[in-house]
PDB file with one MODEL, atoms N, CA, C and O in Angstrom:
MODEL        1
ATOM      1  N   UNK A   1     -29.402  31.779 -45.246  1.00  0.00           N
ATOM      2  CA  UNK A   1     -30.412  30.786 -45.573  1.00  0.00           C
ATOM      3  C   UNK A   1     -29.989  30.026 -46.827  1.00  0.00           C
ATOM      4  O   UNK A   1     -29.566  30.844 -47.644  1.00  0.00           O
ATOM      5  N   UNK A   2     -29.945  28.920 -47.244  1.00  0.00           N
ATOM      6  CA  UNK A   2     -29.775  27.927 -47.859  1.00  0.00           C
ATOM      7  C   UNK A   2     -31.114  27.330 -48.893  1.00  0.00           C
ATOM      8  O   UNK A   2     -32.005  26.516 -48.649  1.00  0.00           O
ATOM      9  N   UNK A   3     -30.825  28.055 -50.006  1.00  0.00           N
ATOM     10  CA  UNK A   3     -32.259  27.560 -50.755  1.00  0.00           C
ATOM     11  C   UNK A   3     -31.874  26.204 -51.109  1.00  0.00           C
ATOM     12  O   UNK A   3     -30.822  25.631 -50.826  1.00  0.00           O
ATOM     13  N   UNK A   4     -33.211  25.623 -51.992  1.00  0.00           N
ATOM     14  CA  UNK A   4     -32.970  24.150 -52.041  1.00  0.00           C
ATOM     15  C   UNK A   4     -33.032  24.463 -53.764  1.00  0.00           C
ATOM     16  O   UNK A   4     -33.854  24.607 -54.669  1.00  0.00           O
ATOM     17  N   UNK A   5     -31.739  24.458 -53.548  1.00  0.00           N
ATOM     18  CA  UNK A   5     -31.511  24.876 -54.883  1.00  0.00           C
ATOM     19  C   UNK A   5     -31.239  23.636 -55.998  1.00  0.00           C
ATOM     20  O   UNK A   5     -31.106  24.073 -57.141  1.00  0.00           O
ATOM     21  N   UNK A   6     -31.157  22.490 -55.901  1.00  0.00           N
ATOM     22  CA  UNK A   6     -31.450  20.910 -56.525  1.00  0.00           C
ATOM     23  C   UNK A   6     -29.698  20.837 -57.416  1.00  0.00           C
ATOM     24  O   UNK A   6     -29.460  20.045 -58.328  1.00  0.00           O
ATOM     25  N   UNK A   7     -28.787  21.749 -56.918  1.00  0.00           N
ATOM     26  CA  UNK A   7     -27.432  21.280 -57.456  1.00  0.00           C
ATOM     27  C   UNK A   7     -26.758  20.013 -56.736  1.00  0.00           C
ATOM     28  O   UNK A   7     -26.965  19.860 -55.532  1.00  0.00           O
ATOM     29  N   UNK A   8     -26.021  19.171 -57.384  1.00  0.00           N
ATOM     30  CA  UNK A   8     -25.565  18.012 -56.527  1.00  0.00           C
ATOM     31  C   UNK A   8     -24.229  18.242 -57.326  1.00  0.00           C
ATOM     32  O   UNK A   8     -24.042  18.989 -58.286  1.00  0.00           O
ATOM     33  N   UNK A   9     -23.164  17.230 -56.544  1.00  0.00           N
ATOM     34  CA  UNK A   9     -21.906  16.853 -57.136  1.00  0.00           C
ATOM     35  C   UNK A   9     -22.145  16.258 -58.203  1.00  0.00           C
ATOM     36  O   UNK A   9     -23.129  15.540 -58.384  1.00  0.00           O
ATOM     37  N   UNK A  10     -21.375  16.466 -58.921  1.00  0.00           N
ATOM     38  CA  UNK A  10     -20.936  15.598 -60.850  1.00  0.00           C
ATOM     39  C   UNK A  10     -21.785  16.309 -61.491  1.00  0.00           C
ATOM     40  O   UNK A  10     -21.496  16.509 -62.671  1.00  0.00           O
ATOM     41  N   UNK A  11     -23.189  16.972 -60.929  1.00  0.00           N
ATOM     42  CA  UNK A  11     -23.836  17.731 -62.133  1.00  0.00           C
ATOM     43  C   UNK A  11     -23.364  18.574 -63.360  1.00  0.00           C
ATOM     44  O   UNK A  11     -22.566  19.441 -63.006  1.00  0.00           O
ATOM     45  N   UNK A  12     -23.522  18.574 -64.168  1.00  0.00           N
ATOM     46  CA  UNK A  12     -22.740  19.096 -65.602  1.00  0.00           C
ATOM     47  C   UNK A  12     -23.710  20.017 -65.912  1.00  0.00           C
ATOM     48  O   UNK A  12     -24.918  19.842 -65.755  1.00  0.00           O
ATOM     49  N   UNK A  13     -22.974  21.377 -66.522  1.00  0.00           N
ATOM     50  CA  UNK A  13     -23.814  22.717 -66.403  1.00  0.00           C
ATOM     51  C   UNK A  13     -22.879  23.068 -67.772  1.00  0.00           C
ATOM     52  O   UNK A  13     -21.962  22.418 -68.274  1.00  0.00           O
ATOM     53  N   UNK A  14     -23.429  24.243 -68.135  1.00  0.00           N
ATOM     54  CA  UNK A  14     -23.011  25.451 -68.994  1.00  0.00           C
ATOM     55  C   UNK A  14     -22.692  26.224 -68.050  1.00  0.00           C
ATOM     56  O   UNK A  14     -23.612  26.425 -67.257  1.00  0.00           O
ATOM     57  N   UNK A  15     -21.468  26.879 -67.769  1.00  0.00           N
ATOM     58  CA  UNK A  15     -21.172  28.120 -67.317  1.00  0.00           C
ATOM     59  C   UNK A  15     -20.179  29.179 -67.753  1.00  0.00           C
ATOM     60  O   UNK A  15     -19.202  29.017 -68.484  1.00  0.00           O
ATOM     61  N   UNK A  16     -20.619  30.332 -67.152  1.00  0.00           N
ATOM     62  CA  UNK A  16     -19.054  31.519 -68.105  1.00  0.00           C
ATOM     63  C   UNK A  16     -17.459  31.650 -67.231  1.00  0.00           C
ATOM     64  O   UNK A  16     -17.184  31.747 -66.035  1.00  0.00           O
ATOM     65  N   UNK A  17     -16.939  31.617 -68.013  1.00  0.00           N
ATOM     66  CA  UNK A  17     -15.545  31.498 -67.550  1.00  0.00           C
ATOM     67  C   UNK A  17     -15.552  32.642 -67.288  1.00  0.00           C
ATOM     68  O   UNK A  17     -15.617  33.473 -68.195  1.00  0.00           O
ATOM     69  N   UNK A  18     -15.469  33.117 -65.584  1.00  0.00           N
ATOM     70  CA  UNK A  18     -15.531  34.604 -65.303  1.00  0.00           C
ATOM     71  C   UNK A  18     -14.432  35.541 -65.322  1.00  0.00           C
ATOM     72  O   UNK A  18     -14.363  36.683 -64.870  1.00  0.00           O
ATOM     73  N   UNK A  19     -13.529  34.783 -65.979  1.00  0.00           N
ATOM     74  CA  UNK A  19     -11.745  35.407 -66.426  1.00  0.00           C
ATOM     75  C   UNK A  19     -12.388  35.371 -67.991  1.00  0.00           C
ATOM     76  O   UNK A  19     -11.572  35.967 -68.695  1.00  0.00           O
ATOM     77  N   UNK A  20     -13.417  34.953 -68.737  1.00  0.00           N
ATOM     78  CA  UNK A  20     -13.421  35.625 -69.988  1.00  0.00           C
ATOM     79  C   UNK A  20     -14.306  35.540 -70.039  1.00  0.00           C
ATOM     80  O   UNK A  20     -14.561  34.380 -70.364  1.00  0.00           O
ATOM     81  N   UNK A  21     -15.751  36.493 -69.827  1.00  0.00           N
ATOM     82  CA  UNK A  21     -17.278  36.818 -69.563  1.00  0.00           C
ATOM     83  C   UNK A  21     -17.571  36.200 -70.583  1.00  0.00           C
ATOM     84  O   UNK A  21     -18.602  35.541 -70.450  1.00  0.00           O
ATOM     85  N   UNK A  22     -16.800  36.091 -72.156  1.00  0.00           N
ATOM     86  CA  UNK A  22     -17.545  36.077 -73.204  1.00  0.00           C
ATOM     87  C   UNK A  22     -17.831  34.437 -73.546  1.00  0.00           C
ATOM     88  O   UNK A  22     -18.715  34.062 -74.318  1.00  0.00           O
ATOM     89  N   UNK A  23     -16.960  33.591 -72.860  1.00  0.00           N
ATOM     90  CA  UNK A  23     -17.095  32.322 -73.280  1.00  0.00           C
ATOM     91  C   UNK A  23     -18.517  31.588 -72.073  1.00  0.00           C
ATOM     92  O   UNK A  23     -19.063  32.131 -71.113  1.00  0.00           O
ATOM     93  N   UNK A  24     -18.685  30.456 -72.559  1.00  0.00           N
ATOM     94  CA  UNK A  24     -20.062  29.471 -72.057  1.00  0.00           C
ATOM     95  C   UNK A  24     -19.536  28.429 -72.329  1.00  0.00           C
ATOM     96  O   UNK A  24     -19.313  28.218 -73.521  1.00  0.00           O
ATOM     97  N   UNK A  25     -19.171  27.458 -71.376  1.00  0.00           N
ATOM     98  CA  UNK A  25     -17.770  26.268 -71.452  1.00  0.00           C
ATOM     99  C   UNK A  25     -18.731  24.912 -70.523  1.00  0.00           C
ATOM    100  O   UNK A  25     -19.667  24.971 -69.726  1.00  0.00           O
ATOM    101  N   UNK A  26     -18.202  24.146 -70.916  1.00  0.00           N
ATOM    102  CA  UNK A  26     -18.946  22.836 -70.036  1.00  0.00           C
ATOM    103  C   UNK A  26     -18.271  22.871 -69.061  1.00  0.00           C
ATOM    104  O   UNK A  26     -17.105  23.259 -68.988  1.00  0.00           O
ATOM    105  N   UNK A  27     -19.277  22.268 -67.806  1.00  0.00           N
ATOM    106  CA  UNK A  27     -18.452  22.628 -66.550  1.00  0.00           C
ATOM    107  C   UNK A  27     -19.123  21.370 -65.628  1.00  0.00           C
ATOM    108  O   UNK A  27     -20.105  20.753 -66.038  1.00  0.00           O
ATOM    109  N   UNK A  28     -18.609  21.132 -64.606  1.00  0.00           N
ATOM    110  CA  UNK A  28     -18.984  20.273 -63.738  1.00  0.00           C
ATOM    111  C   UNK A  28     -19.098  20.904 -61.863  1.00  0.00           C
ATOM    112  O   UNK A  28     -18.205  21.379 -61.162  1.00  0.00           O
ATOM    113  N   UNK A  29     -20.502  20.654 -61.555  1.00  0.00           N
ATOM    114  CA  UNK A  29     -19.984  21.019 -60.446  1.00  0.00           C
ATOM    115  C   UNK A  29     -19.445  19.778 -59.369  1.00  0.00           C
ATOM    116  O   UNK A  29     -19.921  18.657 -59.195  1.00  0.00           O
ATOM    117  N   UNK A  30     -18.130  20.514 -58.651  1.00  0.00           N
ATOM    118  CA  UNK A  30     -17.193  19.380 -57.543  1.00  0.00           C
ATOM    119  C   UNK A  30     -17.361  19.833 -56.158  1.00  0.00           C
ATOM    120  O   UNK A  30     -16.487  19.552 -55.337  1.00  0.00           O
ATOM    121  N   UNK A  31     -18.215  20.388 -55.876  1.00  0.00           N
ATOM    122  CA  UNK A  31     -18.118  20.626 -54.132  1.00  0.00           C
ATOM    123  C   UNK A  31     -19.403  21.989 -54.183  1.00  0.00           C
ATOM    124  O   UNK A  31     -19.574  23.020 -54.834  1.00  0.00           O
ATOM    125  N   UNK A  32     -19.991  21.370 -53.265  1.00  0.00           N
ATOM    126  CA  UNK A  32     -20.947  22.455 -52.714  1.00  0.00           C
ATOM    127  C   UNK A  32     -21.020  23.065 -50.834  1.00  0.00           C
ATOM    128  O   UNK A  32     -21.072  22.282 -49.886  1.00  0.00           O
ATOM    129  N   UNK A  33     -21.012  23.766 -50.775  1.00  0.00           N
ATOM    130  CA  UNK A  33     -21.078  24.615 -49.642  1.00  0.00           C
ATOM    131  C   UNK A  33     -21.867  25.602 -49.468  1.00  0.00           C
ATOM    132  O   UNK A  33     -21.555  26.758 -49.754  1.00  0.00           O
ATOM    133  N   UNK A  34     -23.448  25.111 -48.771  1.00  0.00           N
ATOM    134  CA  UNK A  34     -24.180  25.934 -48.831  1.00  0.00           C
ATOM    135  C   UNK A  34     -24.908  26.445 -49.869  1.00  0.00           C
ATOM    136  O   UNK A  34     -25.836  25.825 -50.388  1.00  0.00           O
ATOM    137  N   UNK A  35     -24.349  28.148 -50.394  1.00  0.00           N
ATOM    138  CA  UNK A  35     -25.163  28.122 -52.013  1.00  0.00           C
ATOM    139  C   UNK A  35     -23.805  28.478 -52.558  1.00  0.00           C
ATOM    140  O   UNK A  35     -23.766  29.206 -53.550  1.00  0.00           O
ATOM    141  N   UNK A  36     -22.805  28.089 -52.073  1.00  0.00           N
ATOM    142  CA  UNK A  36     -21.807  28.458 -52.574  1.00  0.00           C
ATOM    143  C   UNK A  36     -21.833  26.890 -53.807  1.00  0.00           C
ATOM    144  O   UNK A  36     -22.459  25.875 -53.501  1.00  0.00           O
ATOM    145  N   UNK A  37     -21.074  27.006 -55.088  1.00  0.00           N
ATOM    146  CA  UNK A  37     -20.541  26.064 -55.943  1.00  0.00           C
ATOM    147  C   UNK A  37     -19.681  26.205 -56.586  1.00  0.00           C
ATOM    148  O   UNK A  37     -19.455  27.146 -57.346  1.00  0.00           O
ATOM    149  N   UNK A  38     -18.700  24.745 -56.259  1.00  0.00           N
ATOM    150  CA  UNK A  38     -17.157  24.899 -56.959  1.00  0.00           C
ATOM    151  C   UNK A  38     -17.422  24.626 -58.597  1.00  0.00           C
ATOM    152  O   UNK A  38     -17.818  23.563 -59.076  1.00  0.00           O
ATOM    153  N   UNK A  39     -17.244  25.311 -59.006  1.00  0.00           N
ATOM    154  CA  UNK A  39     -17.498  24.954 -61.073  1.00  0.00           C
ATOM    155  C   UNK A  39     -16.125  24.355 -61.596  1.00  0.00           C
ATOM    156  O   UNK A  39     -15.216  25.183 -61.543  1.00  0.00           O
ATOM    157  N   UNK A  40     -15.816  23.305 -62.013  1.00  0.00           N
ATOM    158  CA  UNK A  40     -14.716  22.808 -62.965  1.00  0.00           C
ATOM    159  C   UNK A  40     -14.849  22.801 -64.131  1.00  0.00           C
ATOM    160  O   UNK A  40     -15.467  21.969 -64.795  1.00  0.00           O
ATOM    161  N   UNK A  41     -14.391  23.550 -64.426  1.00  0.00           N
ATOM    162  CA  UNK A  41     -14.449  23.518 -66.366  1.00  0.00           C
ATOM    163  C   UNK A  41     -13.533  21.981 -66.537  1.00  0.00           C
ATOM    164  O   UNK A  41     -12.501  21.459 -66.115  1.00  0.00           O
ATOM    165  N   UNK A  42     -14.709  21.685 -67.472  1.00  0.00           N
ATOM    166  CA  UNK A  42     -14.141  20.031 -67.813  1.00  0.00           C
ATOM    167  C   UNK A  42     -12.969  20.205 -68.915  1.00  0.00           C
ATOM    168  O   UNK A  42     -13.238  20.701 -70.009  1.00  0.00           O
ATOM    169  N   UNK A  43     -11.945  19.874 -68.662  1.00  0.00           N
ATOM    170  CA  UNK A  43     -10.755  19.506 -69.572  1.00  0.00           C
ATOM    171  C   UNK A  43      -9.109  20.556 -69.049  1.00  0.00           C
ATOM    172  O   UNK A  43      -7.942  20.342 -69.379  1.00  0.00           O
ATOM    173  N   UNK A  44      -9.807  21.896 -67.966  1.00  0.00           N
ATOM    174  CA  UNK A  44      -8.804  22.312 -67.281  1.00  0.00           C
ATOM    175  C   UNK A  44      -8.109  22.118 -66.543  1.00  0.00           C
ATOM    176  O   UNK A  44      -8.244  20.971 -66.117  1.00  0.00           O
ATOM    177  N   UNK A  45      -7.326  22.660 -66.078  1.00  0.00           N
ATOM    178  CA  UNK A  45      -6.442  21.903 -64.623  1.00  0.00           C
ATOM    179  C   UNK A  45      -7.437  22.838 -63.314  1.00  0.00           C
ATOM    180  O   UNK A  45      -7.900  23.963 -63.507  1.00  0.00           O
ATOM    181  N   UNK A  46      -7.600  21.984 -61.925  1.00  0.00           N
ATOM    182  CA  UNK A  46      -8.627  22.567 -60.804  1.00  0.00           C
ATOM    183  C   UNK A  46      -7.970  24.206 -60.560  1.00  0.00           C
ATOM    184  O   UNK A  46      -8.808  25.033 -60.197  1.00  0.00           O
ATOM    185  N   UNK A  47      -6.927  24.568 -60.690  1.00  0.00           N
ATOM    186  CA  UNK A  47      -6.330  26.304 -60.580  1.00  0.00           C
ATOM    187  C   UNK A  47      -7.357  26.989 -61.180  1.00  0.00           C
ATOM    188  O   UNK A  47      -7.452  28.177 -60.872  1.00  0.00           O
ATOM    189  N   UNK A  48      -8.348  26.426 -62.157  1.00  0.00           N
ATOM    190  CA  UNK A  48      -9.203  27.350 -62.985  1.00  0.00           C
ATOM    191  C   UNK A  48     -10.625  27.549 -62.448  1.00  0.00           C
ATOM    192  O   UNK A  48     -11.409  28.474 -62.662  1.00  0.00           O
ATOM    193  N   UNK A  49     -10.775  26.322 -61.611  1.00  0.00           N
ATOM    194  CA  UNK A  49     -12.023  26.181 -60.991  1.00  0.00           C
ATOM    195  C   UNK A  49     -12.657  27.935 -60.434  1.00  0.00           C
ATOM    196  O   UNK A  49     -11.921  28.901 -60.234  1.00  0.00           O
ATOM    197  N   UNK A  50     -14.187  27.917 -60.287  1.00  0.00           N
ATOM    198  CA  UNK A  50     -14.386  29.208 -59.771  1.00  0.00           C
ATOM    199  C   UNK A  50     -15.485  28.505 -58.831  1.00  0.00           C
ATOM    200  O   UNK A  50     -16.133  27.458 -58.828  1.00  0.00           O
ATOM    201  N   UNK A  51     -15.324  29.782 -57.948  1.00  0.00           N
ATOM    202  CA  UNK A  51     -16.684  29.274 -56.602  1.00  0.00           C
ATOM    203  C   UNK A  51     -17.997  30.328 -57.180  1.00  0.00           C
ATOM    204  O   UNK A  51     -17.732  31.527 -57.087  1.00  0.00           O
ATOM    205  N   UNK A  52     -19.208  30.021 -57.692  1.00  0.00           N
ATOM    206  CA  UNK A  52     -19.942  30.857 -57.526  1.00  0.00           C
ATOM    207  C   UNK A  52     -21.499  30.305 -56.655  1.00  0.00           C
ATOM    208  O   UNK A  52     -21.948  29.223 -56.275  1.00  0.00           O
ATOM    209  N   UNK A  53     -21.870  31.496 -56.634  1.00  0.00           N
ATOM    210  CA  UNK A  53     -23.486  31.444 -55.950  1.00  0.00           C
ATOM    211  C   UNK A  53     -24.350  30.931 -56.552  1.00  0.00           C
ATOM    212  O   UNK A  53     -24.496  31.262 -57.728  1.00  0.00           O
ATOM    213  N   UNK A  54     -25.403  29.747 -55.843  1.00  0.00           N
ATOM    214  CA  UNK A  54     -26.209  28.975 -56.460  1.00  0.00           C
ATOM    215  C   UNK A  54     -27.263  29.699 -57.146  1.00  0.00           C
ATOM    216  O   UNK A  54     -28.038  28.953 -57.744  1.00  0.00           O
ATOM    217  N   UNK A  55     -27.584  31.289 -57.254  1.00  0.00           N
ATOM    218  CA  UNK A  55     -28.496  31.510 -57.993  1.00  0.00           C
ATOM    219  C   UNK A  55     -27.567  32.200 -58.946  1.00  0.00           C
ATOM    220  O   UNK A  55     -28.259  32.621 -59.872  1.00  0.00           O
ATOM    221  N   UNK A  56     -26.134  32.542 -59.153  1.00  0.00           N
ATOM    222  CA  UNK A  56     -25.094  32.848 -60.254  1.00  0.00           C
ATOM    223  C   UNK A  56     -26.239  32.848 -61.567  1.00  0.00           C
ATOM    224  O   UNK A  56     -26.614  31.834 -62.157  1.00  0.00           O
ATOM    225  N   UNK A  57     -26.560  33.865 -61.772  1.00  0.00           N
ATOM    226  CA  UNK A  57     -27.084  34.126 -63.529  1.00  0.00           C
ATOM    227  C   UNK A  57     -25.669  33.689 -64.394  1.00  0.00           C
ATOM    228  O   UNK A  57     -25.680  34.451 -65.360  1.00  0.00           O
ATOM    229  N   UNK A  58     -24.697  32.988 -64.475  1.00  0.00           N
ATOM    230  CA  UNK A  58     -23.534  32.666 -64.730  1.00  0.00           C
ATOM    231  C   UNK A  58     -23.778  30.873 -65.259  1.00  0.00           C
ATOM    232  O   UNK A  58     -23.069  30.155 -65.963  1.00  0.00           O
ATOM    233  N   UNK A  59     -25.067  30.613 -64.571  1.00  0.00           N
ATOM    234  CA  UNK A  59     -24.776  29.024 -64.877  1.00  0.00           C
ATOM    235  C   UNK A  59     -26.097  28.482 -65.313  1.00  0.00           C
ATOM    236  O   UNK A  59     -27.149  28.403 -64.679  1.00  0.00           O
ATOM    237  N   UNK A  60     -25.818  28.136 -66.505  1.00  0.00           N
ATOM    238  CA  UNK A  60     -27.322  27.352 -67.402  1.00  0.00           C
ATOM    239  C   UNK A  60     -27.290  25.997 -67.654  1.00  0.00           C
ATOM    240  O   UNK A  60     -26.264  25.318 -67.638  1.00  0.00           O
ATOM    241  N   UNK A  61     -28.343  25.617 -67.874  1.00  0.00           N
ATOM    242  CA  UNK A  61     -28.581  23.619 -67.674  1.00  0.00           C
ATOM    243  C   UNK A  61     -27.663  23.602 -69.296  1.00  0.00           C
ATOM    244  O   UNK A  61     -27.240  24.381 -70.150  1.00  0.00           O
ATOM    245  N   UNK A  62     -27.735  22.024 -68.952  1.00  0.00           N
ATOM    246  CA  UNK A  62     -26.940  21.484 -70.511  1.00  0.00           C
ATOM    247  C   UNK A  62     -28.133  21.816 -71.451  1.00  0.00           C
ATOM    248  O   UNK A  62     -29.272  21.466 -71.141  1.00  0.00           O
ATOM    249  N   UNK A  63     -27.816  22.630 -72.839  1.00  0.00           N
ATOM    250  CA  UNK A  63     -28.345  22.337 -73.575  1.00  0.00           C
ATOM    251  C   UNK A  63     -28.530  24.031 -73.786  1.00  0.00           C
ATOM    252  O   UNK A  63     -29.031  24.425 -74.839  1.00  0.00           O
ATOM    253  N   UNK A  64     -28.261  24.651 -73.123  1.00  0.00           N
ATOM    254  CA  UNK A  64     -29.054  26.036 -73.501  1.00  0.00           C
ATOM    255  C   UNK A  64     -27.939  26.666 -74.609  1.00  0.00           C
ATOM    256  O   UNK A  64     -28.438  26.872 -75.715  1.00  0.00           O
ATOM    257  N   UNK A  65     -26.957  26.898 -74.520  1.00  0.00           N
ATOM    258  CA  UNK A  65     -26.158  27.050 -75.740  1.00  0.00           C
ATOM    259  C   UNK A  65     -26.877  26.651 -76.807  1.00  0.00           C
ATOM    260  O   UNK A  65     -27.242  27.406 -77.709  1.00  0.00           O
ATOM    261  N   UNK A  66     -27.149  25.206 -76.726  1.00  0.00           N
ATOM    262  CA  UNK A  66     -27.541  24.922 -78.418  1.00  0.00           C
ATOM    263  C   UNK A  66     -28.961  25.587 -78.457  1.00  0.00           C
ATOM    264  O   UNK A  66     -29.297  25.991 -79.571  1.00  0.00           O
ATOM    265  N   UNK A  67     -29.901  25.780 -77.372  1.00  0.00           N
ATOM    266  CA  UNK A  67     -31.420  26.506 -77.851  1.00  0.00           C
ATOM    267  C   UNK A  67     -31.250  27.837 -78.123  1.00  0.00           C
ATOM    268  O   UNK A  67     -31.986  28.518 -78.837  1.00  0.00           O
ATOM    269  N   UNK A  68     -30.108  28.252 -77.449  1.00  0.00           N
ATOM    270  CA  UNK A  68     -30.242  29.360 -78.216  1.00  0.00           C
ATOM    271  C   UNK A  68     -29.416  30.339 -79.146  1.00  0.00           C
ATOM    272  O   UNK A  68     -29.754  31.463 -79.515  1.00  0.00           O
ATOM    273  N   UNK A  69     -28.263  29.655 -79.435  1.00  0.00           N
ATOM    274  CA  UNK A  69     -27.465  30.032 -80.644  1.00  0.00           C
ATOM    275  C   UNK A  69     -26.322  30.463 -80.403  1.00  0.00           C
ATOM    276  O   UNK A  69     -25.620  31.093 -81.194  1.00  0.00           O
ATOM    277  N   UNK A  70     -25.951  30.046 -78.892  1.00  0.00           N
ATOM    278  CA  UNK A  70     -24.864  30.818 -78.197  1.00  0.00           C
ATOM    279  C   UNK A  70     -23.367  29.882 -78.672  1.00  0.00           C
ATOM    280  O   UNK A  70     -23.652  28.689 -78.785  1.00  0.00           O
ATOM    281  N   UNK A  71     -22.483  30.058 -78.843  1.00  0.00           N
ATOM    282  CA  UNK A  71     -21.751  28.844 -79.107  1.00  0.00           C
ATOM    283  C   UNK A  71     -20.629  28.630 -77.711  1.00  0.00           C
ATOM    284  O   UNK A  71     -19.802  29.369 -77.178  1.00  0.00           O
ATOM    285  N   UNK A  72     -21.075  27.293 -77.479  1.00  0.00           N
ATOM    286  CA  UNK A  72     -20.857  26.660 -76.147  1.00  0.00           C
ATOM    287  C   UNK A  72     -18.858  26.140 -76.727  1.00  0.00           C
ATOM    288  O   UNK A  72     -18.617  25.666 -77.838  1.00  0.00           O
ATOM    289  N   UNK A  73     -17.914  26.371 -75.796  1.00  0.00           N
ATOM    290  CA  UNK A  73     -16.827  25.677 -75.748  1.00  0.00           C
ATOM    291  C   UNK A  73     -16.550  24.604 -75.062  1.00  0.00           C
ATOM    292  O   UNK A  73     -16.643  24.213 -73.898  1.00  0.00           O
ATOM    293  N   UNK A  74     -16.058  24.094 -76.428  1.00  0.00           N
ATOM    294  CA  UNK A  74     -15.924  22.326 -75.291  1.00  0.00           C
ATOM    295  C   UNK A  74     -15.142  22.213 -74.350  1.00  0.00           C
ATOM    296  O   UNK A  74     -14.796  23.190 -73.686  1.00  0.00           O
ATOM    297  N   UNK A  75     -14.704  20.948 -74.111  1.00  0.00           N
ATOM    298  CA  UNK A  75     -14.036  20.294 -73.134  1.00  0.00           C
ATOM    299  C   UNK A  75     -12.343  21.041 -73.386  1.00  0.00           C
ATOM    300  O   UNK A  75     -12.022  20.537 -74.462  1.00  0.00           O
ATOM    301  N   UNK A  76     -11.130  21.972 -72.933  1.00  0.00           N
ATOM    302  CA  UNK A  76     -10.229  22.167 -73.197  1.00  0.00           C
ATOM    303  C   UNK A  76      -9.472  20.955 -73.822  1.00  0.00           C
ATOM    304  O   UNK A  76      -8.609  21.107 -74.687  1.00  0.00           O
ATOM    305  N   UNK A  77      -9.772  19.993 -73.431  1.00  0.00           N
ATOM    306  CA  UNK A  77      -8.717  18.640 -73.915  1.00  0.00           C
ATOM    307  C   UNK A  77      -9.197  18.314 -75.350  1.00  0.00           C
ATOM    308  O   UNK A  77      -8.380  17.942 -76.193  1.00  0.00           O
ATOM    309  N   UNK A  78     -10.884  18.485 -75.719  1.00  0.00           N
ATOM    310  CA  UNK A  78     -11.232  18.277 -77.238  1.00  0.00           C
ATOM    311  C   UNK A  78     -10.743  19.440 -78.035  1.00  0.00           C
ATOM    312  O   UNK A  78     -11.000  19.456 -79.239  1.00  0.00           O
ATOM    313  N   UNK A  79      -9.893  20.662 -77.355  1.00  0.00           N
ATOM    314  CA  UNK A  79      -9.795  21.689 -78.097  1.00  0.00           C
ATOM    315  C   UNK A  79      -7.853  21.356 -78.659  1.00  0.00           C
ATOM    316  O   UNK A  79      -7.394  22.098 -79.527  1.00  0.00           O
ATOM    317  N   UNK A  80      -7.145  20.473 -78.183  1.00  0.00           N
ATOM    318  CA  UNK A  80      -6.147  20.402 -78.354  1.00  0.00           C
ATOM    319  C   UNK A  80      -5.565  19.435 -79.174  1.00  0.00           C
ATOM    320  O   UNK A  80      -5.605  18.233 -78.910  1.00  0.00           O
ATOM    321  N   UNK A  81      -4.993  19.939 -80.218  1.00  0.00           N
ATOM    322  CA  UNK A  81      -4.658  19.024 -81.339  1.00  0.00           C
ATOM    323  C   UNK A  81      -3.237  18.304 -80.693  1.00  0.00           C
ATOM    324  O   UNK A  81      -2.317  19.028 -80.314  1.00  0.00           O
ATOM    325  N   UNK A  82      -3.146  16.754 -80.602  1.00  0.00           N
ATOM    326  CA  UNK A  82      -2.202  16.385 -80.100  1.00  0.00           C
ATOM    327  C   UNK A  82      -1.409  15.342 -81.266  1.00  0.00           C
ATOM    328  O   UNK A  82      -2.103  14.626 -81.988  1.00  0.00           O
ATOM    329  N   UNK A  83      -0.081  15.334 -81.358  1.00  0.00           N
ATOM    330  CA  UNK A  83       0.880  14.649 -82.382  1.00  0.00           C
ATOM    331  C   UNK A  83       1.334  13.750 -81.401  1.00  0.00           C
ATOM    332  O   UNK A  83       1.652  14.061 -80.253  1.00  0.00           O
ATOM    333  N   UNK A  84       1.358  12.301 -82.033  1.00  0.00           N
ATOM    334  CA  UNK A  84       1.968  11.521 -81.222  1.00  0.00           C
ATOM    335  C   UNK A  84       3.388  10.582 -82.329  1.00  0.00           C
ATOM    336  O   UNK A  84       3.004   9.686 -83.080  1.00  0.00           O
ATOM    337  N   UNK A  85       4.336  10.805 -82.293  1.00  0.00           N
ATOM    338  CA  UNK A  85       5.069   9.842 -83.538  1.00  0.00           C
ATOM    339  C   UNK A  85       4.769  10.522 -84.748  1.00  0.00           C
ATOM    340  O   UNK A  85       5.330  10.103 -85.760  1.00  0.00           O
ATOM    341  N   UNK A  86       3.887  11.623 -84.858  1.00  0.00           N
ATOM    342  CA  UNK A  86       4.258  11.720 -86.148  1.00  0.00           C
ATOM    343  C   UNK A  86       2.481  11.838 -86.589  1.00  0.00           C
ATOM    344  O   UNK A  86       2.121  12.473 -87.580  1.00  0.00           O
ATOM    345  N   UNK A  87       1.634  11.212 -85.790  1.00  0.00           N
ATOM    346  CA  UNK A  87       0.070  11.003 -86.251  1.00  0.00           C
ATOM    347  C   UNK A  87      -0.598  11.896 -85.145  1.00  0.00           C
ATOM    348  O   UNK A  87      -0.321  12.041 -83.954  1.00  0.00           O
ATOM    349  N   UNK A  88      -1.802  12.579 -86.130  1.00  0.00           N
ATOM    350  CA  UNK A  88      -2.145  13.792 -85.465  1.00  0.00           C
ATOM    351  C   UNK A  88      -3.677  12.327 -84.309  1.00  0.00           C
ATOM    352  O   UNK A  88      -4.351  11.602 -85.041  1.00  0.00           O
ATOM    353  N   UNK A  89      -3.843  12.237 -83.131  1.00  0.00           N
ATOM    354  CA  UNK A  89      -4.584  11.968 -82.702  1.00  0.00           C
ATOM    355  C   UNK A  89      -5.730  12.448 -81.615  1.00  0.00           C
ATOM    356  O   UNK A  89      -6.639  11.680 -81.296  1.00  0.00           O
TER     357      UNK A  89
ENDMDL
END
């Protein structure tokens, strides 16, 4: 059975990187199947993507990190200090 669970494509979530329980990373969901959902952590390459279940205690709306003191990881690409010529950008 198929709840109507109100996830759509591009929706942007908090979820845990289930290769490291401890992190809460921005994520996007890219494909739904059923109650199944593909999660993309925004700034990874898709190899990292995970499929979980639409009622996954794993996935919280935007914003719950900051209500409740959890500290949310950004985007992998805002986490990477990049040198270009010589200037850190």
């Amino acid at each position: 059975d198929v709840p109507n669970h109100g996830f759509r494509v591009g929706m942007k979530l908090e979820a845990v990187d289930l290769m490291e329980p401890r992190l809460i990373c921005v994520a996007t969901v890219t494909r739904i199947i059923h109650r199944l959902l593909r999660i993309h952590f925004d700034g990874w390459e898709e190899e990292y993507d995970q499929w979980v279940d639409c009622e996954s205690p794993d996935l919280y709306p935007v914003g719950w990190c900051q209500l409740t003191g959890y500290q949310l990881q950004p985007p992998a690409s805002q986490c990477k200090l990049v040198y270009r010529k010589g200037v850190l950008l």
